[in-house]
DRENVEXLUM-794801 format. One line per field, with one value per atom (N, C-alpha, C, O, CB): residue in one letter; residue number from 1; chain; x, y negated, z; atom name. Coordinates in steps of 0.02 Angstrom, whole numbers, plus 50000, padded with zeros to 5 digits. Glycine has a CB too. Layout:
<rs>
residu = [a;...]
num = [NUM;...]
chaine = [A;...]
c1 = [X;...]
c2 = [Y;...]
c3 = [Z;...]
atome = [CA;...]
</rs>
This chain:
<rs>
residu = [x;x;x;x;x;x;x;x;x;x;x;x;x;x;x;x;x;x;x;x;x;x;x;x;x;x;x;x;x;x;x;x;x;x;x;x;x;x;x;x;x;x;x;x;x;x;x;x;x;x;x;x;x;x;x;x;x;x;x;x;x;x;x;x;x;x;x;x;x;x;x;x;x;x;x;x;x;x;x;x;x;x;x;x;x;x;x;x;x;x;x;x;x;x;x;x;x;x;x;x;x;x;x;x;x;x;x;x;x;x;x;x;x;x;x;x;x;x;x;x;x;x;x;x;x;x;x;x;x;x;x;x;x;x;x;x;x;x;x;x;x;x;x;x;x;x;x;x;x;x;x;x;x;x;x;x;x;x;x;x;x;x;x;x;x;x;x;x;x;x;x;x;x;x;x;x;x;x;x;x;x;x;x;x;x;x;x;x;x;x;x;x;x;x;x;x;x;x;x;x;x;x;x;x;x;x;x;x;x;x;x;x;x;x;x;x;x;x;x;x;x;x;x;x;x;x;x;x;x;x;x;x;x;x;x;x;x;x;x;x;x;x;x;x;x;x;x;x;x;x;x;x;x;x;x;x;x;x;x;x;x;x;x;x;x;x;x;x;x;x;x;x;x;x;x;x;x;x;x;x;x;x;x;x;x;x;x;x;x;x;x;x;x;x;x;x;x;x;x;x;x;x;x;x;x;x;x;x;x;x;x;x;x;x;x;x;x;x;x;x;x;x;x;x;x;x;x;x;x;x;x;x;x;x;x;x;x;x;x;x;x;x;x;x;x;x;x;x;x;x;x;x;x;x;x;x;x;x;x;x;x;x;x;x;x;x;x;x;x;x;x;x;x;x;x;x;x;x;x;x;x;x;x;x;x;x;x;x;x;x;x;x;x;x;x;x;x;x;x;x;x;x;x;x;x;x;x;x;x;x;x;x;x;x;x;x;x;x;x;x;x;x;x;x;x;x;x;x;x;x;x;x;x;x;x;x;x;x;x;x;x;x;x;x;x;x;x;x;x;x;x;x;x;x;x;x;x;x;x;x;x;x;x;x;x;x;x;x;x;x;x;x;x;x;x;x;x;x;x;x;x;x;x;x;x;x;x;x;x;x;x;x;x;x;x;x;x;x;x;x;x;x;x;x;x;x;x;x;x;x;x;x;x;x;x;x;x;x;x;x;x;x;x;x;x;x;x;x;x;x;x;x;x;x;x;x;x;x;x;x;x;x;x;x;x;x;x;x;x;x;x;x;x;x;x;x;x;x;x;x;x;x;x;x;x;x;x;x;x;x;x;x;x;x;x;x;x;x;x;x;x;x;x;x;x;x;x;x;x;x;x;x;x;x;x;x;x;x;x;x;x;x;x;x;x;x;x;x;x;x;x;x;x;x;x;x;x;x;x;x;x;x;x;x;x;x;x;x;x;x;x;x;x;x;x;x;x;x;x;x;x;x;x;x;x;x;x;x;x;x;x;x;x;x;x;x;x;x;x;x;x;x;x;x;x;x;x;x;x;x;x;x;x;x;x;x;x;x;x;x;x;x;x;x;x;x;x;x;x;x;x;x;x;x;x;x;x;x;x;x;x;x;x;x;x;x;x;x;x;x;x;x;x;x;x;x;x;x;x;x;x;x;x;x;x;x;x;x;x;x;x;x;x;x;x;x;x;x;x;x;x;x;x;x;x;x;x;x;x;x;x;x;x;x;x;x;x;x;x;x;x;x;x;x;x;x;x;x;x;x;x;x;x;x;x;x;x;x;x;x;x;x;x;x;x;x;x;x;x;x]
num = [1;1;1;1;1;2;2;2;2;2;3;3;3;3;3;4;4;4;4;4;5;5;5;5;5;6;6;6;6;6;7;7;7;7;7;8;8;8;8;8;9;9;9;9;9;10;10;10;10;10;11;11;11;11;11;12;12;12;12;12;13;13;13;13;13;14;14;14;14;14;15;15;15;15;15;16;16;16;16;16;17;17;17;17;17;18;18;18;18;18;19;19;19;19;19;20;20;20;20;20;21;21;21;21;21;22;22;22;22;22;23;23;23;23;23;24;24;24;24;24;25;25;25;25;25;26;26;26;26;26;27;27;27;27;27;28;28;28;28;28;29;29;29;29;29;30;30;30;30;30;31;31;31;31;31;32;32;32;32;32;33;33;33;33;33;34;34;34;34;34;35;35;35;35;35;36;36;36;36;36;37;37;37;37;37;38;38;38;38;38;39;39;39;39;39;40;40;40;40;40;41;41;41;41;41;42;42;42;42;42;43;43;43;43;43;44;44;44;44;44;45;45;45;45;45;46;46;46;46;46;47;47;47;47;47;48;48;48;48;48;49;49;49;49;49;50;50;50;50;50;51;51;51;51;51;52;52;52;52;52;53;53;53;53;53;54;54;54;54;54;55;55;55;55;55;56;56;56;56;56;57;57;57;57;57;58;58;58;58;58;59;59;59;59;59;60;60;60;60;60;61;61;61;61;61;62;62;62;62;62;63;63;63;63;63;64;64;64;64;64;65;65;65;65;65;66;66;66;66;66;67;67;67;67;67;68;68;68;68;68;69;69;69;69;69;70;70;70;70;70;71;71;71;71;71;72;72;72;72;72;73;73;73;73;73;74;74;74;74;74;75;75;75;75;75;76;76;76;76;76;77;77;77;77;77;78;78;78;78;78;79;79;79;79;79;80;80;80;80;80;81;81;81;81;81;82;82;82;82;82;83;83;83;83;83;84;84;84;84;84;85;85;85;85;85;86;86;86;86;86;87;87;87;87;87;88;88;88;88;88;89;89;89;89;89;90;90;90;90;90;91;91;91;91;91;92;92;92;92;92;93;93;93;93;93;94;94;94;94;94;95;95;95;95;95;96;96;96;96;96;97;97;97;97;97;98;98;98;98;98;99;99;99;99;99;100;100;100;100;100;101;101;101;101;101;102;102;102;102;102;103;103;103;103;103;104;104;104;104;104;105;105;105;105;105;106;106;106;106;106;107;107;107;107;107;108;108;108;108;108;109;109;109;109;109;110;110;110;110;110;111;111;111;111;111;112;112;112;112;112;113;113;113;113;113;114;114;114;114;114;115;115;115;115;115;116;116;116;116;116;117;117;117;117;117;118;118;118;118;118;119;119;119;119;119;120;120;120;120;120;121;121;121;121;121;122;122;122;122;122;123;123;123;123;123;124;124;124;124;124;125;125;125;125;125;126;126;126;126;126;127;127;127;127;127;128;128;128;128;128;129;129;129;129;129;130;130;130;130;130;131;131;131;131;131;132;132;132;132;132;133;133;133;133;133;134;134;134;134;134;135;135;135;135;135;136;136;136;136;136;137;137;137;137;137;138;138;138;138;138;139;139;139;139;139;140;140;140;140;140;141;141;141;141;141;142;142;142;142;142;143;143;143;143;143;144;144;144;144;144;145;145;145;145;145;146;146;146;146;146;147;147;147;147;147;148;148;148;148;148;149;149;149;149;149;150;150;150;150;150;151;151;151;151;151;152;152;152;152;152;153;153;153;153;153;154;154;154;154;154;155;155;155;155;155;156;156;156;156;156;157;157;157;157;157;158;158;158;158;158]
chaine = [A;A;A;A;A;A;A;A;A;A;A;A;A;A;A;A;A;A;A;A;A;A;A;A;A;A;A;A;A;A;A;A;A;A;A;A;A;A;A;A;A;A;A;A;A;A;A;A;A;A;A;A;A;A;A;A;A;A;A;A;A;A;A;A;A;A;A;A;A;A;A;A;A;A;A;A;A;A;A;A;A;A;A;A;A;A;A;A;A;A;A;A;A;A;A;A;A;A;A;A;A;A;A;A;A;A;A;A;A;A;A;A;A;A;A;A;A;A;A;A;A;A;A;A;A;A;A;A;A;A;A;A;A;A;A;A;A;A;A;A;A;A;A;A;A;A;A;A;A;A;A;A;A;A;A;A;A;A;A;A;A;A;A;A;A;A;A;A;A;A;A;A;A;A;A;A;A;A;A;A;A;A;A;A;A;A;A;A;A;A;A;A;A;A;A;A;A;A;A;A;A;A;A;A;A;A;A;A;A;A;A;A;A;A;A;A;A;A;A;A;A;A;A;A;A;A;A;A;A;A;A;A;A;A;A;A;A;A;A;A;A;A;A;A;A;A;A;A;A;A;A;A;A;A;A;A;A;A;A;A;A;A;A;A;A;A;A;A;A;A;A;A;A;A;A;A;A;A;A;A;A;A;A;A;A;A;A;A;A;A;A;A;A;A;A;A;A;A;A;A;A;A;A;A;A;A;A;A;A;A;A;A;A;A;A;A;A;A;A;A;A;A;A;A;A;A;A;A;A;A;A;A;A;A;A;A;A;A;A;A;A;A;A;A;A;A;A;A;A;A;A;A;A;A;A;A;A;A;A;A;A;A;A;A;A;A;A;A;A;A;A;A;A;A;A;A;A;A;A;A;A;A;A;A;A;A;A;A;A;A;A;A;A;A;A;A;A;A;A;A;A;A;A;A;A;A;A;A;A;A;A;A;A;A;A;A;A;A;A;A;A;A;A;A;A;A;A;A;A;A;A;A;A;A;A;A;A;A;A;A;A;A;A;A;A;A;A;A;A;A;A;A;A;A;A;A;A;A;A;A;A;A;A;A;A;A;A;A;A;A;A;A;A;A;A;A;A;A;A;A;A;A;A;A;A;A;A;A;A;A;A;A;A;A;A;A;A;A;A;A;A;A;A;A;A;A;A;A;A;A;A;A;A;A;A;A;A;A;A;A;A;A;A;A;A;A;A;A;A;A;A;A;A;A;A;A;A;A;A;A;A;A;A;A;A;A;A;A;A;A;A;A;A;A;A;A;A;A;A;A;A;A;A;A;A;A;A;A;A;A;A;A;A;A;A;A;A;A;A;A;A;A;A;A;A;A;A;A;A;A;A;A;A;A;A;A;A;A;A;A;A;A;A;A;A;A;A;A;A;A;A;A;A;A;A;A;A;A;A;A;A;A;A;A;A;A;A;A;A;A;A;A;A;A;A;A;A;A;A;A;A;A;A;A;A;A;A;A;A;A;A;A;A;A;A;A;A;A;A;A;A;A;A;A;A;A;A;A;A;A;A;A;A;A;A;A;A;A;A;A;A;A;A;A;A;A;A;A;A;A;A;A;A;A;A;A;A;A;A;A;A;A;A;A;A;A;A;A;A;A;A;A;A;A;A;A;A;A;A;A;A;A;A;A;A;A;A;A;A;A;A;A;A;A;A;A;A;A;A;A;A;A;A;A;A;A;A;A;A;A;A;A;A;A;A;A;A;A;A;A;A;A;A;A;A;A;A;A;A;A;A;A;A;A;A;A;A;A;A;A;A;A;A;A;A;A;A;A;A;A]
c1 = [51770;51702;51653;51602;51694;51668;51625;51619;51562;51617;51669;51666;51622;51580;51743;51637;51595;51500;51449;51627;51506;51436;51423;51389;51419;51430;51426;51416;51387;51467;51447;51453;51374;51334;51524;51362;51321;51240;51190;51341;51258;51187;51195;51138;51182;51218;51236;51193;51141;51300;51234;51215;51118;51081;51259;51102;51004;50990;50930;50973;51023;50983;50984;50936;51047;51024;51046;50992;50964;51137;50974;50916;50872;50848;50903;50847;50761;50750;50694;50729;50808;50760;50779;50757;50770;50816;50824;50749;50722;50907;50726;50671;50594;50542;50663;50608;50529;50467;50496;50549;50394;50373;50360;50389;50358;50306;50307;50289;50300;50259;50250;50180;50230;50204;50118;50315;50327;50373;50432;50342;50341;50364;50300;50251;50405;50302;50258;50260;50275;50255;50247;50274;50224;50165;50291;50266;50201;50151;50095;50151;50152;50087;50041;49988;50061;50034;49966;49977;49944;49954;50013;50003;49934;49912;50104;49923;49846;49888;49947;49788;49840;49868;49890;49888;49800;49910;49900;49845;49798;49963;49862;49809;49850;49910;49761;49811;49864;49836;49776;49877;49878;49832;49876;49932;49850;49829;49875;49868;49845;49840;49890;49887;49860;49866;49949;49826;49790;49798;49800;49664;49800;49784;49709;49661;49817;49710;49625;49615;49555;49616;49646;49622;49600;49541;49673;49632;49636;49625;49633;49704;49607;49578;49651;49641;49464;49712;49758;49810;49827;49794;49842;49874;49938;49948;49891;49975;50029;50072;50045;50008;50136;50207;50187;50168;50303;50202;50198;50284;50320;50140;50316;50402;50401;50452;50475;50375;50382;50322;50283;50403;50322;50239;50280;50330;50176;50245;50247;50211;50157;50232;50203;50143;50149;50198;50159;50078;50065;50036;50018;50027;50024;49952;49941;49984;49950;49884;49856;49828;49769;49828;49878;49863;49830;49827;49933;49802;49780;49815;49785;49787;49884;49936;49956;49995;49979;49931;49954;49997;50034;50001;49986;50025;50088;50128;50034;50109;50173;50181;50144;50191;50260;50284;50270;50263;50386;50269;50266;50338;50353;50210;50361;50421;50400;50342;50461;50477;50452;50440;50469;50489;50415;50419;50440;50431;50352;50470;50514;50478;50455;50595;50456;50448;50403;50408;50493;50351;50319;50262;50245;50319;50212;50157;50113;50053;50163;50132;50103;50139;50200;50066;50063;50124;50065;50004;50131;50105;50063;50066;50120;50096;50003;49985;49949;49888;49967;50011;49963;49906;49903;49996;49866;49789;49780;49786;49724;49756;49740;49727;49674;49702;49768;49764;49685;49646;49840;49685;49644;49576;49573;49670;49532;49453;49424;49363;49415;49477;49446;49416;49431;49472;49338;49343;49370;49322;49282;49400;49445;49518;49552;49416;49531;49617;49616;49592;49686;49651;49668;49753;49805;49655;49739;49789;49799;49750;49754;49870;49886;49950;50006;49884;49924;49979;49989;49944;49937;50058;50073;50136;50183;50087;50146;50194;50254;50298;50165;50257;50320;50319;50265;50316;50376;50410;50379;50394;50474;50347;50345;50274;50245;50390;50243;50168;50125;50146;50123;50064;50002;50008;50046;49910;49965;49920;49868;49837;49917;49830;49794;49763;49802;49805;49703;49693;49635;49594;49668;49637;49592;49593;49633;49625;49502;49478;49461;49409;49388;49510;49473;49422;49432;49537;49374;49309;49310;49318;49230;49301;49292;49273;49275;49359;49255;49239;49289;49322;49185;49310;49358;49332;49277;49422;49381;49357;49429;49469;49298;49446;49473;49497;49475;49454;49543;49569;49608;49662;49590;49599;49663;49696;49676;49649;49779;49811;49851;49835;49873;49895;49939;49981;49987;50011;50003;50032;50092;50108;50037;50137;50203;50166;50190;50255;50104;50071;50011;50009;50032;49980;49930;49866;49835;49946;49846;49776;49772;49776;49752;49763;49761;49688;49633;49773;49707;49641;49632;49683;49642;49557;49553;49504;49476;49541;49489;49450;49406;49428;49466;49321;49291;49234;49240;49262;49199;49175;49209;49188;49161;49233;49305;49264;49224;49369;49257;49254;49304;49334;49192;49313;49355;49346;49286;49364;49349;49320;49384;49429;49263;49376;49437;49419;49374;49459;49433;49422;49460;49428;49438;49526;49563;49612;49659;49636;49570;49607;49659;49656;49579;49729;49769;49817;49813;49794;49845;49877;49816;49793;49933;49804;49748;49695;49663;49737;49667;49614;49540;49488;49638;49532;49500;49503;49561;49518;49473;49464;49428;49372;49450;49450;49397;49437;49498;49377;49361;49380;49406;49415;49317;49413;49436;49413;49388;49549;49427;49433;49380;49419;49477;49340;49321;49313;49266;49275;49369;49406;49453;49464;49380;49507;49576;49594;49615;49581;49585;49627;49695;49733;49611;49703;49786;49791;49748;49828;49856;49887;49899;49953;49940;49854;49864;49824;49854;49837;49764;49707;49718;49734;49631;49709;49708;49641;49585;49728;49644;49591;49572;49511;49608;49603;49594;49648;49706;49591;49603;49662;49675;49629;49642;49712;49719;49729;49784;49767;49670;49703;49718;49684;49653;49779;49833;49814;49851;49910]
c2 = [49550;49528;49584;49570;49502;49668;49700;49719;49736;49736;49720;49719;49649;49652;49723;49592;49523;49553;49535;49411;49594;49596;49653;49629;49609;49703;49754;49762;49810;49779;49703;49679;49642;49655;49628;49599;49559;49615;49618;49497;49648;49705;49745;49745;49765;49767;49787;49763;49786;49768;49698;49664;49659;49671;49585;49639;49610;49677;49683;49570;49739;49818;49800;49773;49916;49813;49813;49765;49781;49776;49710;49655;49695;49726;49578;49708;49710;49787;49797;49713;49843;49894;49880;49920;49977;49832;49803;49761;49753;49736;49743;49698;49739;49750;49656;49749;49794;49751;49713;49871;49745;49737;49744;49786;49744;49689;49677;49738;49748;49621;49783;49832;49891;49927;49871;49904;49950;49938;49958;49984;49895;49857;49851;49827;49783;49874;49874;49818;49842;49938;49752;49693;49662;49675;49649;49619;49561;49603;49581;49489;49670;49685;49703;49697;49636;49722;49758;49813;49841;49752;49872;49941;49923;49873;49995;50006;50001;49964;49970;50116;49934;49879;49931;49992;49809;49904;49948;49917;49887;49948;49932;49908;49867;49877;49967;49821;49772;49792;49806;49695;49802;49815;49749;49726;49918;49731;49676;49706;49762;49585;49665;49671;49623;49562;49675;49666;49585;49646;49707;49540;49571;49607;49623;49585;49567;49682;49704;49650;49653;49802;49604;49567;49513;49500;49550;49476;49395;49386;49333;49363;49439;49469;49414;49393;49444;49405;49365;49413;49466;49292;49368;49414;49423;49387;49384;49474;49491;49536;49566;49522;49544;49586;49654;49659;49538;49697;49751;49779;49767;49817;49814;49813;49882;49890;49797;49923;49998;50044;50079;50035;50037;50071;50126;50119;50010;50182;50251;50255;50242;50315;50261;50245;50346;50372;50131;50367;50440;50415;50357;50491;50469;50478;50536;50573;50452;50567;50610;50606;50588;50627;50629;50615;50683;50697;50594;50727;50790;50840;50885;50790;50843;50880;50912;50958;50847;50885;50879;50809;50774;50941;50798;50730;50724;50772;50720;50642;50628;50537;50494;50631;50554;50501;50452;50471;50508;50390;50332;50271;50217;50320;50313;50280;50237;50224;50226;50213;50176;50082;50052;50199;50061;49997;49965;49995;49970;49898;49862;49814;49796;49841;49771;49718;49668;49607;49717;49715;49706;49667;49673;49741;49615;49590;49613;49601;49514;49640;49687;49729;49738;49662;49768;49835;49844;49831;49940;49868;49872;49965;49994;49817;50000;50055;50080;50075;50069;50119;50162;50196;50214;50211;50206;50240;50250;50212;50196;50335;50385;50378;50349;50415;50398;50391;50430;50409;50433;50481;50540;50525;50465;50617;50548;50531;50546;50543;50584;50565;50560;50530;50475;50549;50528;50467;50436;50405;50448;50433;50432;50460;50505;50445;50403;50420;50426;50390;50328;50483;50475;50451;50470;50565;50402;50342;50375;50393;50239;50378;50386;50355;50349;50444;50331;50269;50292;50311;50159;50284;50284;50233;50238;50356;50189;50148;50175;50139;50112;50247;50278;50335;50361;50284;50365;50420;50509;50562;50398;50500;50550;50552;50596;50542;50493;50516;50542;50560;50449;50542;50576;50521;50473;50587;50534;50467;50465;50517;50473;50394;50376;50388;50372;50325;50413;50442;50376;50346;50521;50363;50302;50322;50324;50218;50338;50374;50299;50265;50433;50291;50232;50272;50323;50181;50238;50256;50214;50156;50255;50229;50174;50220;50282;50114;50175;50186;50169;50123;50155;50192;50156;50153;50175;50184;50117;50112;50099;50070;50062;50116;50118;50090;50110;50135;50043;50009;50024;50049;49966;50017;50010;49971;49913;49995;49987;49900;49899;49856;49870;49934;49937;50019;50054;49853;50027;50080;50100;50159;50083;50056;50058;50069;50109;49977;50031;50021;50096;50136;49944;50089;50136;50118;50069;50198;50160;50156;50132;50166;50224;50072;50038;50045;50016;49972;50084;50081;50029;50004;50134;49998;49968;49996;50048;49915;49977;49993;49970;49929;50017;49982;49936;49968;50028;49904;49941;49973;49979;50036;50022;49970;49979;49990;49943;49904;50028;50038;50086;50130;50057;50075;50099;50164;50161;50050;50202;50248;50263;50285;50320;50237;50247;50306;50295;50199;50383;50448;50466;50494;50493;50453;50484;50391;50358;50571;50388;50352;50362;50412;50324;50309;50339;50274;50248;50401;50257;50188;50117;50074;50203;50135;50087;50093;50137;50073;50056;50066;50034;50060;50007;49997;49958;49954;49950;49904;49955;49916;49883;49894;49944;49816;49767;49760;49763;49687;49745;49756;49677;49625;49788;49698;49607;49631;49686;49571;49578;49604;49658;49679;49621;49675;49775;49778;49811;49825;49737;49771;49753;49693;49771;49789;49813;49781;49814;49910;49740;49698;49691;49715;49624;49662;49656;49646;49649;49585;49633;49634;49585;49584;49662;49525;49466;49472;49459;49415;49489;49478;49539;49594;49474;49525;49589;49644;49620;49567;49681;49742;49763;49771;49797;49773;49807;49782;49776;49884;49757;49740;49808;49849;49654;49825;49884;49852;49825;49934;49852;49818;49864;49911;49762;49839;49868;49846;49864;49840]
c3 = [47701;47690;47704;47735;47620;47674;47713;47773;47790;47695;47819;47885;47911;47956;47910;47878;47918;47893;47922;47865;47841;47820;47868;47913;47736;47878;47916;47987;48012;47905;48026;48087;48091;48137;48094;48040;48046;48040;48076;47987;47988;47991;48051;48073;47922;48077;48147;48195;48220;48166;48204;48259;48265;48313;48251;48201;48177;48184;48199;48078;48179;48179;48273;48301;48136;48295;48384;48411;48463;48409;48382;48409;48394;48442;48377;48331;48319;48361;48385;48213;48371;48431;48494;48536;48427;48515;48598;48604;48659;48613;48557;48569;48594;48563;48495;48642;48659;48704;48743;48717;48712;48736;48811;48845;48707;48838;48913;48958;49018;48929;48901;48923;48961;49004;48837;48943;48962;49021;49018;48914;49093;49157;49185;49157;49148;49241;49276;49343;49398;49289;49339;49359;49407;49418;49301;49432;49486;49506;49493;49440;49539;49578;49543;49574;49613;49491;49449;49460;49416;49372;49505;49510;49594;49622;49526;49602;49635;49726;49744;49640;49757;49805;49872;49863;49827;49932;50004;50030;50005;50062;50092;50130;50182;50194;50160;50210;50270;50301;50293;50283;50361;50442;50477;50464;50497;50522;50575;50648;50659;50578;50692;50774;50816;50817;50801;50853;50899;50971;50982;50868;51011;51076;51107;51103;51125;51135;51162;51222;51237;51202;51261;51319;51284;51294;51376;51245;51199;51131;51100;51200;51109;51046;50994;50937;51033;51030;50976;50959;50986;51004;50888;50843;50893;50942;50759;50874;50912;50871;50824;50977;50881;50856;50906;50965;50880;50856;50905;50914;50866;50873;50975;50945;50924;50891;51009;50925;50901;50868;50900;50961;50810;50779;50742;50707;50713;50759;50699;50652;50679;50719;50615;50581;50514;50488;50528;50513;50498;50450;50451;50544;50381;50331;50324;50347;50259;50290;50264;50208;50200;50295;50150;50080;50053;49993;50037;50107;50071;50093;50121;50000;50087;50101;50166;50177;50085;50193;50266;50301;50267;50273;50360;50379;50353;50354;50453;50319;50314;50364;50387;50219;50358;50421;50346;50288;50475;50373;50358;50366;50342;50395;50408;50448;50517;50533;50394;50564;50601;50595;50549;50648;50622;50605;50675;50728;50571;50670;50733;50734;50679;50729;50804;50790;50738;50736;50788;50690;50666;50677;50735;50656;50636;50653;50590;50594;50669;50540;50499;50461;50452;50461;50431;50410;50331;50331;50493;50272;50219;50209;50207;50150;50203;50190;50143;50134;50227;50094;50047;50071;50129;50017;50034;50041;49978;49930;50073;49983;49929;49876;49869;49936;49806;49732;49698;49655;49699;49730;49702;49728;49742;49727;49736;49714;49783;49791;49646;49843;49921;49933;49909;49969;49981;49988;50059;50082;49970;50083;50127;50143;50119;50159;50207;50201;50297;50341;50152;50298;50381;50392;50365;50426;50444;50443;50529;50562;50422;50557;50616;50646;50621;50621;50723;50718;50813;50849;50687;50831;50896;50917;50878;50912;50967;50995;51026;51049;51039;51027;51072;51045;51032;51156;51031;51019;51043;51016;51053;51085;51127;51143;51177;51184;51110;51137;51078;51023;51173;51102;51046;51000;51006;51077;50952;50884;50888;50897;50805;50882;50889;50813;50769;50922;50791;50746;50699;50735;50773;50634;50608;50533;50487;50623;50547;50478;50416;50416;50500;50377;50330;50278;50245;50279;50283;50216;50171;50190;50234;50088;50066;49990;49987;50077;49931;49862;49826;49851;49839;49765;49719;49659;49643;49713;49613;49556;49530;49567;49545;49472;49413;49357;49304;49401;49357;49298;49258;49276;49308;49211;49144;49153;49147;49075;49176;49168;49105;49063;49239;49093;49020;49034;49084;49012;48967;48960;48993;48985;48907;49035;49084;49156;49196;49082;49170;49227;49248;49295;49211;49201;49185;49209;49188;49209;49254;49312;49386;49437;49324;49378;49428;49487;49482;49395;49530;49586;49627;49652;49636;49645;49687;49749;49731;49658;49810;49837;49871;49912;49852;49876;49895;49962;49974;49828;49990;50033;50091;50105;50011;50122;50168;50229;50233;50175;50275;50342;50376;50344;50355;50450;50494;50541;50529;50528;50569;50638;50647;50612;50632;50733;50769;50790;50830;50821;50785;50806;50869;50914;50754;50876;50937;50970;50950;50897;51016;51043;51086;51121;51060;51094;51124;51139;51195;51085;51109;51096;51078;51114;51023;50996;50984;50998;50970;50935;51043;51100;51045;51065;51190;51001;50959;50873;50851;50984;50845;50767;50764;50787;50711;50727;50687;50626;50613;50726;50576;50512;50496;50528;50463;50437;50406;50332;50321;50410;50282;50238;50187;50144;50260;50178;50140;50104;50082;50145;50062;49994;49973;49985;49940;49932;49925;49842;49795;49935;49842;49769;49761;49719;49762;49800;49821;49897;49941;49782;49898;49971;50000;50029;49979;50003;50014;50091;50143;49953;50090;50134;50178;50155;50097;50252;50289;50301;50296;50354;50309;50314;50369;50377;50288;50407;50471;50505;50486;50471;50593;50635;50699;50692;50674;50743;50775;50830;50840;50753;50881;50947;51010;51031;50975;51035;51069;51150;51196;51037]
atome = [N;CA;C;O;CB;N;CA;C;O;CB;N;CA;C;O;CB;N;CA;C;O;CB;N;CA;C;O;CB;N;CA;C;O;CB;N;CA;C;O;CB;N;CA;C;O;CB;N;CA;C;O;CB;N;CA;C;O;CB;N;CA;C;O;CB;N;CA;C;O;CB;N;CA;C;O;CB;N;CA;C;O;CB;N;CA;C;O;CB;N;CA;C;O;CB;N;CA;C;O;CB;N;CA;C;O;CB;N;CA;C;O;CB;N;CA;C;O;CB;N;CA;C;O;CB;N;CA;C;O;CB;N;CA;C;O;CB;N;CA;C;O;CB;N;CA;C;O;CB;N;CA;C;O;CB;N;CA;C;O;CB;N;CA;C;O;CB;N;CA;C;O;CB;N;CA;C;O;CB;N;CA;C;O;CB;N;CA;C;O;CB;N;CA;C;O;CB;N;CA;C;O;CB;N;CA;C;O;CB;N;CA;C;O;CB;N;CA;C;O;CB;N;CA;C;O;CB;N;CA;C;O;CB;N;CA;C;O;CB;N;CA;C;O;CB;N;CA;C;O;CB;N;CA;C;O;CB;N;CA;C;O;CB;N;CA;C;O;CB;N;CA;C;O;CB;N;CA;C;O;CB;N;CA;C;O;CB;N;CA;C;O;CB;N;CA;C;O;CB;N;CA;C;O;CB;N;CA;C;O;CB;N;CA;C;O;CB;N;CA;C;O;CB;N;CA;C;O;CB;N;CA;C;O;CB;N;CA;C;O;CB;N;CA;C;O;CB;N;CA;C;O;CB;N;CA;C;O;CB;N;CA;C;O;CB;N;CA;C;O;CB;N;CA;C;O;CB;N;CA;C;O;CB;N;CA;C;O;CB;N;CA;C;O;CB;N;CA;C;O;CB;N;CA;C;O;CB;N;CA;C;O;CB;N;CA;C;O;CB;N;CA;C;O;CB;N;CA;C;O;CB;N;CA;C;O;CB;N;CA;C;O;CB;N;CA;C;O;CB;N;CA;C;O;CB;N;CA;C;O;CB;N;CA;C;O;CB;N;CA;C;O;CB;N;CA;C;O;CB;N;CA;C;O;CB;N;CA;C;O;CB;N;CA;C;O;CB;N;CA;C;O;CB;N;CA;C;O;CB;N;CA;C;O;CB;N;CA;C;O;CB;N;CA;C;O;CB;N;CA;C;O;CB;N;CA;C;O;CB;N;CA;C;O;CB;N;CA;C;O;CB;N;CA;C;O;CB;N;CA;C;O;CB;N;CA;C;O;CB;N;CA;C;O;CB;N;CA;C;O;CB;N;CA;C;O;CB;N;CA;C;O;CB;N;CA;C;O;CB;N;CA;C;O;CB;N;CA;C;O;CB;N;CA;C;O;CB;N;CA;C;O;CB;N;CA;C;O;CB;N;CA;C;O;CB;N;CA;C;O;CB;N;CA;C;O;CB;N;CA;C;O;CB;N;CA;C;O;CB;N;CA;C;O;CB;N;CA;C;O;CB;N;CA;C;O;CB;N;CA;C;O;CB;N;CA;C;O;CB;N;CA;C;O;CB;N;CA;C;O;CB;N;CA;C;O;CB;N;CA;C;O;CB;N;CA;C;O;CB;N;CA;C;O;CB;N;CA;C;O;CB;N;CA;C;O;CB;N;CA;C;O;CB;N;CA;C;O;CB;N;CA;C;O;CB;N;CA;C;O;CB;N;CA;C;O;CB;N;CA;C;O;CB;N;CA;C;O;CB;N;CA;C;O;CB;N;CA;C;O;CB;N;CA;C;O;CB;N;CA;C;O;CB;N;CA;C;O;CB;N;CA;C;O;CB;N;CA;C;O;CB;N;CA;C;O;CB;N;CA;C;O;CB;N;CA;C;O;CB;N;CA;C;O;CB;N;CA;C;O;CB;N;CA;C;O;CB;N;CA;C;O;CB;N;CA;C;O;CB;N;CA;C;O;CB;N;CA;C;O;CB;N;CA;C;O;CB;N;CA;C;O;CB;N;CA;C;O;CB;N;CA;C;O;CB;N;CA;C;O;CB;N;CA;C;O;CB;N;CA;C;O;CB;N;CA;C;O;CB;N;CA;C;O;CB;N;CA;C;O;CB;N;CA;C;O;CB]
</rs>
């Protein structure tokens, strides 16, 4: 009988500290959003797959790769945590050539989301400058502002 009692206080101790709140999961997309870029062509202004994108940033640090992307018709891009106001975004179609260089501008602002999540940025104001052309011959904006990652921002025409 004290083992069945013992087992049983056990078990109600093991529940009530397994039982923790939602706040410490950071879930469904409440951390700060990317940015969508899409593809269109510069002759037909239509959307298009691109088969080989590099894609660069500049978080401050100096450039980091992004990785490559295949066959893509979009691509989602972090853009800057810290109080820049801008992010330099660099993107090339082949291995061996230059980057095409694309200064995003924009404002942010600041949320509280919960204590697992923390500070959620959004960004508003959004404009483009294509600085070094090379590959992406064009920008048009979409979008100029960064809530989530549903809506596109900038298209890059090829």
């Amino acid at each position: 009988m004290k083992y069945c009692q013992f087992f049983i206080f056990f078990s109600l101790l093991m529940m009530l500290t397994s039982c923790g709140g939602d706040n410490d999961i950071c879930e469904s997309g409440e951390g700060t959003p990317r940015m969508k870029i899409r593809f269109r062509n510069l002759i037909d202004n239509k959307l298009r797959k691109v088969d080989t994108l590099y894609v660069y940033a500049d978080y401050g640090s100096g450039k980091v790769s992004l990785g490559k992307n295949a066959n893509v018709d979009s691509i989602l891009v972090p853009i800057r945590v810290d109080d820049s106001p801008y992010t330099d975004l660099y993107f090339k179609t082949r291995l061996n050539e230059q980057q095409s260089k694309v200064r995003v501008n924009y404002t942010t602002k600041s949320t509280y989301v919960s204590p697992g999540c923390g500070v959620k940025k959004t960004y508003e104001n959004l404009n483009s400058q294509l600085l070094e052309s090379i590959s992406v011959k064009k920008l048009e904006s979409g979008q100029n502002f960064i809530e989530n990652e549903d809506k596109t921002n900038l298209y890059l025409l090829f």
